[in-house]
LOTIGU-519927 format. One record per atom (N, C-alpha, C): y, x, z. Coordinates in steps of 0.001 Angstrom, whole numbers, plus 524288, in hexadecimal, padded with zeros to 5 digits. Example, Ala and Ser with C-alpha at 12.3 -4.5 7.8 and 13.67 -1.06 7.14 Angstrom:
REM residues 2
7E9C68338681E78 7EE6C8300C81E78 7F31C8339081E78 7F7368323281BA8 7FBDC8356681BE4 8001E8326481EBE 
//
This chain:
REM residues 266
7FB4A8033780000 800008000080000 804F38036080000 8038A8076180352 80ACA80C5D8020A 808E680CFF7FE9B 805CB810017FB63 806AB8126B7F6F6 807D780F237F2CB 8082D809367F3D3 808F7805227EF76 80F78804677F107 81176803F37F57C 815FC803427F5FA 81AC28074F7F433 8161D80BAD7F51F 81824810047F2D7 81BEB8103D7EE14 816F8811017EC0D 8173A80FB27E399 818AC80B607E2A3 819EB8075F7E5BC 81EA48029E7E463 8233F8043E7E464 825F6807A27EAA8 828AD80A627EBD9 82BF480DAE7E772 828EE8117A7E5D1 826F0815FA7E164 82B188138A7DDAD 8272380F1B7DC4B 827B180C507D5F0 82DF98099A7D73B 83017807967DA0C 835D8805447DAFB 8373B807F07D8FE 8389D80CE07DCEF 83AF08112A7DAF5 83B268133A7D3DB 8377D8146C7D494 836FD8146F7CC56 83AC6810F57CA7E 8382780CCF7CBD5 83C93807447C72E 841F0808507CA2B 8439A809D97CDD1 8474C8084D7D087 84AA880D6A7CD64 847E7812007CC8D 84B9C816C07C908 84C2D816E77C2A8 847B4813707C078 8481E813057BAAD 84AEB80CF47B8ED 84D7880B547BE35 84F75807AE7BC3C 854D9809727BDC5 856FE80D987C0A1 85D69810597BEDE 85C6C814227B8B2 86192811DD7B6C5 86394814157B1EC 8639681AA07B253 8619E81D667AE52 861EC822CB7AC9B 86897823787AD56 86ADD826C47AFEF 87176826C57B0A8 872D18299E7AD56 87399829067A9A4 8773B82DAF7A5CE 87C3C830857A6D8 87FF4833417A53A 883B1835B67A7AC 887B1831607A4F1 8869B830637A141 88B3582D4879FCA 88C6C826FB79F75 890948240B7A027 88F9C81E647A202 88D1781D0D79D0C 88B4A8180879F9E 88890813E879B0D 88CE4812D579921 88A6C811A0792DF 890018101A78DFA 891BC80B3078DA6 897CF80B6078BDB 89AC4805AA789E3 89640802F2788D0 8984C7FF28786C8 8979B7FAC178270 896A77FD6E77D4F 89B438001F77BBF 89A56801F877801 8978D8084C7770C 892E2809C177997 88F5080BE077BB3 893728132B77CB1 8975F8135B77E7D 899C18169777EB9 89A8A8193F785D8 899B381D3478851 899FA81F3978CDA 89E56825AF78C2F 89FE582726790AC 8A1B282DED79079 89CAE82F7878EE8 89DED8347F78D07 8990C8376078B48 89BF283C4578CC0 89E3F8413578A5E 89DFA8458B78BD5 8A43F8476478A87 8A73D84A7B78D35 8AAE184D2978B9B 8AA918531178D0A 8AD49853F2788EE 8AD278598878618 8B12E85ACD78830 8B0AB8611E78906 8B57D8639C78D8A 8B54C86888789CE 8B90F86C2978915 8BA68871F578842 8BCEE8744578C18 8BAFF8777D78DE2 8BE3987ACD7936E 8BC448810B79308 8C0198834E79478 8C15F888B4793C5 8BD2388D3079882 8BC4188A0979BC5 8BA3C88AB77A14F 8B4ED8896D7A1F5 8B0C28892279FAC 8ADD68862B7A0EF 8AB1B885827A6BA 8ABF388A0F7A999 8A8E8889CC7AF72 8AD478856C7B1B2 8B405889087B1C3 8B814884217B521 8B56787E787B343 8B4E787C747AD5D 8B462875E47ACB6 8AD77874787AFA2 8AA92877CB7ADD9 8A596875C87B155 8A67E876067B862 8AA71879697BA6B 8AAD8878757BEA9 8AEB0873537C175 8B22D872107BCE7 8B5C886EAA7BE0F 8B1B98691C7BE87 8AE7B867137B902 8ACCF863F17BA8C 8A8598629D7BC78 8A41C8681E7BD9E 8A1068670A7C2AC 8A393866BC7C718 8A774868D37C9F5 8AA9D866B77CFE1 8AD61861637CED6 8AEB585ED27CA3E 8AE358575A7C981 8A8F4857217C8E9 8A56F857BE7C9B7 8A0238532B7C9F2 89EF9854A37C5AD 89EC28577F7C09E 89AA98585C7BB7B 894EE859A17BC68 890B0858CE7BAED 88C7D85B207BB41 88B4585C5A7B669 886C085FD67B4EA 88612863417AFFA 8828785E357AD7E 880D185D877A8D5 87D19859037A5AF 87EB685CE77A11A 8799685A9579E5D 878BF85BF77994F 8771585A07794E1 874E8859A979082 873D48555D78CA4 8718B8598A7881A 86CBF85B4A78938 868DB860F378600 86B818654F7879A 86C068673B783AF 8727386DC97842C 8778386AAB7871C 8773D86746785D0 87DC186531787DF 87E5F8661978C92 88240869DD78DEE 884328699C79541 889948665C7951B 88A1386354798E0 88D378610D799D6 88EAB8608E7A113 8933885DCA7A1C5 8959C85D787A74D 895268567C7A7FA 89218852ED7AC03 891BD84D8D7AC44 8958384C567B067 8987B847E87AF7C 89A28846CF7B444 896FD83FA27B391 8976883ADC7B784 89517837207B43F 89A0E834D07B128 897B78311D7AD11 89931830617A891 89B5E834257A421 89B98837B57A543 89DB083B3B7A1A8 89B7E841DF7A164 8998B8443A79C95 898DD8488279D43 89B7C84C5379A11 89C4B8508979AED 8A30685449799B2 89CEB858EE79624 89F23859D97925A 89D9785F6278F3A 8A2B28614278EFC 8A0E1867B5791AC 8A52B86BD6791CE 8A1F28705C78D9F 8A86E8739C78C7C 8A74B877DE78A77 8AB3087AE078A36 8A958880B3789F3 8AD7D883A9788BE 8B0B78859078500 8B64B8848578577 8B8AE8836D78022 8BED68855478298 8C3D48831677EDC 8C888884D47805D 8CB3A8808B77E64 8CB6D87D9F782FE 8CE4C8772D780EE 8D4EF87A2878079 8D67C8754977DD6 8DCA48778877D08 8DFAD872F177F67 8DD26871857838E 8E05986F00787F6 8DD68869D378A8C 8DF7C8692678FE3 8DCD9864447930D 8DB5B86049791BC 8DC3385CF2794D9 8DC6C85518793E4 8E343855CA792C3 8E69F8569A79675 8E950853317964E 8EF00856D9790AC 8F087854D479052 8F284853F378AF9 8EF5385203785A6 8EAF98506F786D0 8E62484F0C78156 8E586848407835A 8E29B8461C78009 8E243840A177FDF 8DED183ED9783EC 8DB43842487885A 8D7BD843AC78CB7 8DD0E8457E78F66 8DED2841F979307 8E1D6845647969D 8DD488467179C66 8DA668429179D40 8D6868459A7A1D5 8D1FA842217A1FD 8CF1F843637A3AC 8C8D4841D37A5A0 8C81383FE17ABE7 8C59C83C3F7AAE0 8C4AB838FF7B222 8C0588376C7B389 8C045838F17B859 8BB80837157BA21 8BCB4834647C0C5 8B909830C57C2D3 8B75182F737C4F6 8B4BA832BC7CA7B 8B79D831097CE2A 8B4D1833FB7D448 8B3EB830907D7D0 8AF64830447DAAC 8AD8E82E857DF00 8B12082DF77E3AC 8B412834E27E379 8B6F78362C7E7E0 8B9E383A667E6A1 8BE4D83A0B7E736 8C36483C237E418 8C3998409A7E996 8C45083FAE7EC68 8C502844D27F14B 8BE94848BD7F2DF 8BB038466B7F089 8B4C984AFD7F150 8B61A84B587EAC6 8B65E84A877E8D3 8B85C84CB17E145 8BC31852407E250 8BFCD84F7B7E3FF 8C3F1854F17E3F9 8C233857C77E83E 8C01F858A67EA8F 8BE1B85BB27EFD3 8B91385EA67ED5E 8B6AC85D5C7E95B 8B293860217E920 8B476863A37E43A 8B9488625E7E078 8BB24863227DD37 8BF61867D67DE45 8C2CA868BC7E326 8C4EE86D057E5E9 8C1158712B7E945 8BC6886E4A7EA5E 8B7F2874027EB29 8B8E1877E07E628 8B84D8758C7E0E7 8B696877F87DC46 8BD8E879AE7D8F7 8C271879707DE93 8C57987B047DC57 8C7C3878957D857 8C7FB872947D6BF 8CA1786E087D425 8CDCA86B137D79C 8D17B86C7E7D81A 8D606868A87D7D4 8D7758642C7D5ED 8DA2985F517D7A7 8DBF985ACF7D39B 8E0DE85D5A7D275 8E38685B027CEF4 8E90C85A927CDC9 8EB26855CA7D0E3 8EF9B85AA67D0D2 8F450857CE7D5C2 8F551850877D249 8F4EC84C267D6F9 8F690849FE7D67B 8F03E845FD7D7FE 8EC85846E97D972 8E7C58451C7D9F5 8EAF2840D07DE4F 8E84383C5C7DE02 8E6BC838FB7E270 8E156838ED7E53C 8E3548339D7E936 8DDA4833D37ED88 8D868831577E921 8D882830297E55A 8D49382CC07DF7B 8D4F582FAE7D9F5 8D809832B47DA99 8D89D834D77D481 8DB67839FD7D576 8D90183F687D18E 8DB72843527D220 8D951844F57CADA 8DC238488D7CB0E 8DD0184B937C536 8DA9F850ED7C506 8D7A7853327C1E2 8D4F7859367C026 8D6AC85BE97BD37 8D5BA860857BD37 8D8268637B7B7F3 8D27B866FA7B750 8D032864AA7B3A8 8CC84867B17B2E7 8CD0186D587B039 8C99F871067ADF9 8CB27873E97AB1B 8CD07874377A5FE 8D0AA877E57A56C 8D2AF8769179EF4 8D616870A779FDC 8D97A870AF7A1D2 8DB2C86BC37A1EA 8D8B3864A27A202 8D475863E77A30F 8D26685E327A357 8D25285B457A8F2 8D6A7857A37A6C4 8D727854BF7AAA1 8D347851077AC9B 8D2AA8510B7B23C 8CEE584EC67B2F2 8D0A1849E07B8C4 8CFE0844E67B79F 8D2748417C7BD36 8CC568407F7C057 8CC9483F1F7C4CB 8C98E83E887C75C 8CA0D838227CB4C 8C6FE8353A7CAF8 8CA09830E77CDEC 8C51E82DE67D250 8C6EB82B1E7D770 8C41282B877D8C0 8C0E7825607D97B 8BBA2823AE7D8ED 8B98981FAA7D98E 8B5AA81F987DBAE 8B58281D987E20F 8B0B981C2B7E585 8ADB9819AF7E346 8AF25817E87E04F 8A8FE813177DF35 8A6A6817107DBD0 8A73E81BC07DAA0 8A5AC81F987D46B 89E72820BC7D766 89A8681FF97D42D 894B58205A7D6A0 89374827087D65F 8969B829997D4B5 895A282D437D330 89C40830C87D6D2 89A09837977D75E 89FC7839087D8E6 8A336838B67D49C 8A1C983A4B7CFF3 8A737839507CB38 8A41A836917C671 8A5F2835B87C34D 8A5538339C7BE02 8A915831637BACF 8A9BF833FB7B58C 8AD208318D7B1CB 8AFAF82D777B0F5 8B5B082D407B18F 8B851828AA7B2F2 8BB07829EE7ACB1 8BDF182BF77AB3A 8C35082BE97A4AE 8C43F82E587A30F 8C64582EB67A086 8C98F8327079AD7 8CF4B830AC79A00 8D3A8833DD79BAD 8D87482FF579978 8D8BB832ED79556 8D94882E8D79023 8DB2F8313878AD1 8E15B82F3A78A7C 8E46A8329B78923 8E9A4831FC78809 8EB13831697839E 8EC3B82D3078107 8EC4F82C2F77A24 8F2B1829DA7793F 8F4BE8281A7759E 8F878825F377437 8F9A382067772EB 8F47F81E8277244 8F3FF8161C772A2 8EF5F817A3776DE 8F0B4813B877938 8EAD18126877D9C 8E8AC80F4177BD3 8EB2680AEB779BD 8E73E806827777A 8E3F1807BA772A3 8E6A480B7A770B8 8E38280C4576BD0 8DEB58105A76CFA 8DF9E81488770D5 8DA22816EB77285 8D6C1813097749D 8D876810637786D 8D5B280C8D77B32 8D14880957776BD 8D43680826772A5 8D1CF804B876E39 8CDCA8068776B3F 8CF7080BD676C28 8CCDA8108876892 8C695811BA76A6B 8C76C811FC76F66 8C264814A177519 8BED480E0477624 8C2A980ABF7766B 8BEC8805B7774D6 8BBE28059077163 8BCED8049876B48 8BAA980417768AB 8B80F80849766B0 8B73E80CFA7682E 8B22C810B17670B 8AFAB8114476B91 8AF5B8127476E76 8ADA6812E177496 8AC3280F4C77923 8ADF680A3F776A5 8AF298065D77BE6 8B01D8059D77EA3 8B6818089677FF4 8B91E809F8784F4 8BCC0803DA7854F 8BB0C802A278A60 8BBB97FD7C78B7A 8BFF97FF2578F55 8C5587FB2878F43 8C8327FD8A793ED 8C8F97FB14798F1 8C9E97FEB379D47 8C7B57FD827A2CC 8CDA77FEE27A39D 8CD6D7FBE87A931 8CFE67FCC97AC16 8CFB57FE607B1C3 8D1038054A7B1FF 8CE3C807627B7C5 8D440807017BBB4 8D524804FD7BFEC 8DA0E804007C306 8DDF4803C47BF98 8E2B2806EB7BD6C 8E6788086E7B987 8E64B809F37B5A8 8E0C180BE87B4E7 8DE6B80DCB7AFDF 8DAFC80AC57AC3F 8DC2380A507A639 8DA78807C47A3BB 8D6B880B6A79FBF 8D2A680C9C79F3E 8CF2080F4879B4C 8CB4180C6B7985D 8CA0E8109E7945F 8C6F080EE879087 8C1CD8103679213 8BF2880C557958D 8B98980D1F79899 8B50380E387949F 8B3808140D793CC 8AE98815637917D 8AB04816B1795A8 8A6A0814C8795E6 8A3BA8162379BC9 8A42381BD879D3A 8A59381FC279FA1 8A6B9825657A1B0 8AA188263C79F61 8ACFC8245679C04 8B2418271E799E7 8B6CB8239879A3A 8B81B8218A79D5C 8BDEA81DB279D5A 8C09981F38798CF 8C3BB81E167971D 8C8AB82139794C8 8CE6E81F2279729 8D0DF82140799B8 8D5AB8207679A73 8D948822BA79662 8DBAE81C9C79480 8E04681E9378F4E 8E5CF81E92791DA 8E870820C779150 8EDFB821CE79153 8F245823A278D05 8F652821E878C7A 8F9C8822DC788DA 8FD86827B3789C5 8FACB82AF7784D7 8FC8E82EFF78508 901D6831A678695 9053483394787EA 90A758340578865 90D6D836CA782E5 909B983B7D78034 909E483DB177DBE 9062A83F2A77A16 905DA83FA17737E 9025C8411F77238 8FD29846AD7765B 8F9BF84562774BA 8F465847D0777DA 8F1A784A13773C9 8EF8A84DAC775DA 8ECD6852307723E 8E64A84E56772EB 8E3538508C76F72 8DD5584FC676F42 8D95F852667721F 8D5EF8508677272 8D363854577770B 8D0B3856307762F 8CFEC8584E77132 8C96385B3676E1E 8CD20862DD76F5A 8C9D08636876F4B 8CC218690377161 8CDCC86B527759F 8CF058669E77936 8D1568673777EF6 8CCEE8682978364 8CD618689F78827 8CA58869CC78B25 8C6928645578B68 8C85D85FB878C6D 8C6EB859E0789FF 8C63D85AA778667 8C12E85AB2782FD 8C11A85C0577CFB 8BF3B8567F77A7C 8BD118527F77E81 8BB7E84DD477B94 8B7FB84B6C77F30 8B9D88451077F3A 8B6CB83FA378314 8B1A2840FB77FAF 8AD2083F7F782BD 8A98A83CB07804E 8A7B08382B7802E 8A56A834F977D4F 8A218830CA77E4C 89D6782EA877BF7 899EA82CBA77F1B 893E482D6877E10 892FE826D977BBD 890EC82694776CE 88F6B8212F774E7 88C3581FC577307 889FF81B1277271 8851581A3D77146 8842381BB87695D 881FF81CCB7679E 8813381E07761F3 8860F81F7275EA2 886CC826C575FE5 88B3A829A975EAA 88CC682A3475B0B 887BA82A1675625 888DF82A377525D 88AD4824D574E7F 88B2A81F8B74FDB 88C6F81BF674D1B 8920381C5E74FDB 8929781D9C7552A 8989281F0075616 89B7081FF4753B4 8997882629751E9 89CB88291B75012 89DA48267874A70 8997D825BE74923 899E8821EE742C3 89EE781DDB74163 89EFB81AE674549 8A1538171B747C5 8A61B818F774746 8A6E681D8D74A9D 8ACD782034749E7 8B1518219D745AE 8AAB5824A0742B7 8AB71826D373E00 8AD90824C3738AA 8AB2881F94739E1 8ABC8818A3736FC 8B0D48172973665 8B1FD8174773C7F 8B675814CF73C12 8BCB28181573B00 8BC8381D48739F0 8BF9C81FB373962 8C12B8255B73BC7 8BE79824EC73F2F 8BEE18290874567 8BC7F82E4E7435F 8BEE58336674207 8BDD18363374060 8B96183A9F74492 8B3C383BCE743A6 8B2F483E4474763 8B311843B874784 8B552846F974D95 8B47E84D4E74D95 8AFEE84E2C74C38 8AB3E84C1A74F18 8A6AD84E6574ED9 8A36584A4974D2E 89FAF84A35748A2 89D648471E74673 896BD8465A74A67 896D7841AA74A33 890EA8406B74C8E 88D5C8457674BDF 88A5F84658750EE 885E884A9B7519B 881ED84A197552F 87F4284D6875541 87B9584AD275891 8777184FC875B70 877AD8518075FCB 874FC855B9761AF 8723C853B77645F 86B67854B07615A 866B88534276316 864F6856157675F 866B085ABC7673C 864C685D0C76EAA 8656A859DB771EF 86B098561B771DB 86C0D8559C7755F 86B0884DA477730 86BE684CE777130 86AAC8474676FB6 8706D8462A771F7 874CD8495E76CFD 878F08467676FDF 87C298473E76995 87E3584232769AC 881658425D76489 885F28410F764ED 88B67841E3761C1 8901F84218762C5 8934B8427275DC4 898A68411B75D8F 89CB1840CF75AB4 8A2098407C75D94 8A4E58428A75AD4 8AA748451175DFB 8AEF8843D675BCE 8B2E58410175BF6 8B7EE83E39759FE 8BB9083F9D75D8B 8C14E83D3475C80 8C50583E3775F46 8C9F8838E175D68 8C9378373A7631C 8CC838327376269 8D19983172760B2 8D44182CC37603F 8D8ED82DF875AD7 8DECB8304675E54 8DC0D831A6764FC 8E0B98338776668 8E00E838C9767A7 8DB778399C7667F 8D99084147768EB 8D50D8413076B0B 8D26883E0976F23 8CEDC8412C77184 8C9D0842B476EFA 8C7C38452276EF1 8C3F58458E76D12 8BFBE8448B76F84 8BB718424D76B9B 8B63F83EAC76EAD 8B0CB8404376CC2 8AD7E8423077109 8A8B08440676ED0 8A4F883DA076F63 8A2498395976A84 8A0218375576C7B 898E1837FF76C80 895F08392377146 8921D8397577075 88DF08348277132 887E9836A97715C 883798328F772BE 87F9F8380F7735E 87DAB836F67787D 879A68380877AE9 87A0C83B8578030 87F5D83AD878182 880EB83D3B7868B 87E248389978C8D 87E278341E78A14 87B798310A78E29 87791834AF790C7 873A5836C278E6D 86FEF838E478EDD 86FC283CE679370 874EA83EB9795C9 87748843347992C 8756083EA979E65 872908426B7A3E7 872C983E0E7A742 873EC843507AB02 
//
């Protein structure tokens, strides 16, 4: 009779773990099967940027040869290169994320010799990563995790017309977070703002390009291609890794790597 209660016991357990979801690193997709997928960094430093964003919470993941930096919803490919300038003067003025706890964040973040920029509050403080990338930090108790991918502010010259733009390829639906209104892609918000001044592009910069991960890349890109949208990098497809991609640049600068098969990163 134990050994039957046992292997009842036993067996719960089983169903009770193959019935939680495989967690991938990146959120489940729109509607219009679209999630963050990966951004691309150039930095001059490579130990300073791997140290900057392992003391924020990065852990190492990979995808075959691919090394990469995870935070959740979003995973960063770095390399060494010589950007010709930050976020802020480019159409990326900074990158955001999400904290559990804004005072053990910056406390574990001044062990490793990271400072905020002057002007932090008791919920929100500002980074300067290396090579100029701005980085905000903000803070949310309810977050299940210590950090995870909260936005992107892009700085353009119509908002409505990016807004219109990130809808209808992407399915950026817009939200409204307290004062802030974005273009909700699951791990990639976009916060739009109106530019003050023309803005440089961000292919070349230390921000070298958003990514985003979608369901069947190549009718995407087709799709794109169709409708007028000229692409940098034409559909490809690297079987090591089972990861395929195409690369454009939106009609105000940024530049966009879009892939399929980064889900696959856990």
């Amino acid at each position: 009779m134990k050994k039957r209660l046992l292997s009842m016991s036993i067996l719960r357990g089983l169903l009770f773990v193959s019935a939680l979801p495989l967690l991938s690193q990146l959120d489940t997709p729109n509607a219009a099967g679209v999630s963050a997928g990966h951004d691309i960094f150039s930095f001059h430093d490579m130990d300073a940027a791997n140290k900057f964003w392992n003391a924020l919470g990065g852990e190492p993941a990979e995808l075959g040869p691919l090394k990469m930096t995870k935070f959740p919803g979003v995973l960063f490919l770095m390399r060494k290169g010589d950007p010709k300038g930050g976020t802020e003067g480019s159409t990326i003025e900074f990158i955001g994320f999400k904290v559990r706890n804004l005072r053990e964040t910056l406390s574990k973040l001044a062990a490793a010799d990271i400072k905020p920029l002057p002007g932090a509050t008791a919920t929100q403080a500002f980074l300067m990563a290396p090579d100029e990338v701005k980085v905000r930090i903000s803070e949310d108790r309810t977050l299940g995790a210590p950090i995870a991918a909260d936005v992107i502010k892009m700085v353009v010259p119509d908002v409505a017309a990016a807004q219109a733009w990130y809808a209808k390829w992407f399915g950026a639906k817009l939200v409204k977070h307290g004062n802030e209104t974005a273009g909700e892609i699951p791990g990639a918000n976009i916060l739009f703002a109106t530019a003050p001044e023309p803005m440089a592009g961000t292919k070349g910069r230390a921000f070298d390009r958003i990514g985003l991960e979608v369901k069947n890349v190549e009718q995407v890109c087709k799709d794109l291609e169709a409708s007028g949208i000229k692409l940098d990098g034409a559909y490809r497809k690297a079987t090591a890794m089972n990861l395929a991609v195409c690369v454009l640049t939106d009609p105000w600068g940024t530049y966009i790597e879009i892939s399929e098969g980064l889900a696959a990163v856990k």
